[in-house]
N, C-alpha and C positions, 0 to 999 in steps of 0.2 A: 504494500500500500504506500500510494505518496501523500503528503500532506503538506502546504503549505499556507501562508497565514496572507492576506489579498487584501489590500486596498482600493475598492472600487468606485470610481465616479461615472456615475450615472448620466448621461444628458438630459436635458429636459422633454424631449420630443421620449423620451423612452423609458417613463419612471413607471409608467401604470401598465407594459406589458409583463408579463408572467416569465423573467429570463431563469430566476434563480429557482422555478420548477421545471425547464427547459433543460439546466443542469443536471438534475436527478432525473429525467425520465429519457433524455437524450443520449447523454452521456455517462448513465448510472455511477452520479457523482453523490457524495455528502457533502452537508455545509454545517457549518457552526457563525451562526452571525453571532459576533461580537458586539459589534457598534452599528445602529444606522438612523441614519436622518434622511426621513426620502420625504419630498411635500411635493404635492401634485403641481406640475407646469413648474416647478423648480430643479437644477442639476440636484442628483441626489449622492449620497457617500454612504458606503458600507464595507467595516471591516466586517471578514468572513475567513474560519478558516476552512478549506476546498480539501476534500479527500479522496481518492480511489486511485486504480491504476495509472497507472504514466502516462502511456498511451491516450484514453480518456480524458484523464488531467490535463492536459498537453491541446486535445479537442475543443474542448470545454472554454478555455482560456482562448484559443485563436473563435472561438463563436462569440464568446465576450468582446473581444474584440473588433470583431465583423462589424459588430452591432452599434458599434461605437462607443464603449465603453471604456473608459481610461483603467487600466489595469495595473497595477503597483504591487510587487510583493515585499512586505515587511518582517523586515530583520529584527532581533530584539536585544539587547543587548541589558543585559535584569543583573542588578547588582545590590548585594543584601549587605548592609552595614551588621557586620558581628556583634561589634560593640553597642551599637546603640539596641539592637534588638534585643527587649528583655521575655521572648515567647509566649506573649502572650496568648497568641493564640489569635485574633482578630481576622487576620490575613486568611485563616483555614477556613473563616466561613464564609467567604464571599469569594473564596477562586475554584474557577467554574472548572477547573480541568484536573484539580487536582494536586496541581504543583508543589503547592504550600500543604502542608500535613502533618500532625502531628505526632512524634514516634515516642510509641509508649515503649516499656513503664516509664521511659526517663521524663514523659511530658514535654519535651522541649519541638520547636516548629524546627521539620525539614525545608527542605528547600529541592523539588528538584528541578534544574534548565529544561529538559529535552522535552518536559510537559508541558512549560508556559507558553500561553500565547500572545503574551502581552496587553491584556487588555486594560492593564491598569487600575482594578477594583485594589489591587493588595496593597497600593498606593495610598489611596483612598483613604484605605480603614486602617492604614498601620498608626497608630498615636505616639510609636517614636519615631514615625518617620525613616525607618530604617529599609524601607525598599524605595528602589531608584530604575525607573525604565527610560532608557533609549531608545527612540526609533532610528533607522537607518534605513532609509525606503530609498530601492534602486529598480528601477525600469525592467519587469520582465521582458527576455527576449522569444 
């Protein structure tokens, strides 16, 4: 399986057709929206992260594109202050993927990269402020 994490803008001539079930039934793709702001006769933005084979994956993204979709795939770069995180625990209940977790018996928050997908809720809710995310959004080819 491939998976990567997509920054998508929308044009406005194209926010009210049906693309991101076009994806799953075309292309037997998964999504995970993260973030979206779509308002009717407005350009619209949605992060999403896209799953299934390569091949498909690869499909799916050049039909996004046909369509005129601005397509961006986003990098994360997620960095936990040790020090200031005192495990609370906040972070574990608002990340959607898993990443943040708590490992018992010791109680204290994991942390794992290869599951985040940067959506920034752990940001949010940390109250020491001890997680820090990076975008680095580069042009898929």
């Amino acid at each position: 399986m491939y998976s990567k994490v997509l920054l998508l803008r929308f044009p406005r001539e194209i926010v009210n057709e049906a693309i991101v079930v076009n994806l799953v039934k075309r292309f037997d793709l998964t999504f995970n929206i993260l973030k979206a702001t779509i308002y009717p006769r407005k350009e619209g933005l949605m992060v999403m992260e896209l799953t299934g084979n390569r091949k498909n994956y690869k499909s799916g993204v050049r039909y996004l594109k046909d369509l005129g979709v601005k397509v961006e795939s986003i990098s994360q770069d997620i960095k936990r202050n040790e020090e200031a995180c005192f495990h609370c625990g906040a972070c574990t209940a608002v990340c959607p993927t898993g990443a943040l977790y708590i490992e018992r018996p010791e109680m204290t928050v994991a942390f794992d990269k290869e599951r985040c997908s940067a959506c920034e809720l752990c940001v949010i809710a940390c109250p020491a402020k001890a997680m820090e995310v990076n975008f680095d959004r580069g042009l898929l080819e």
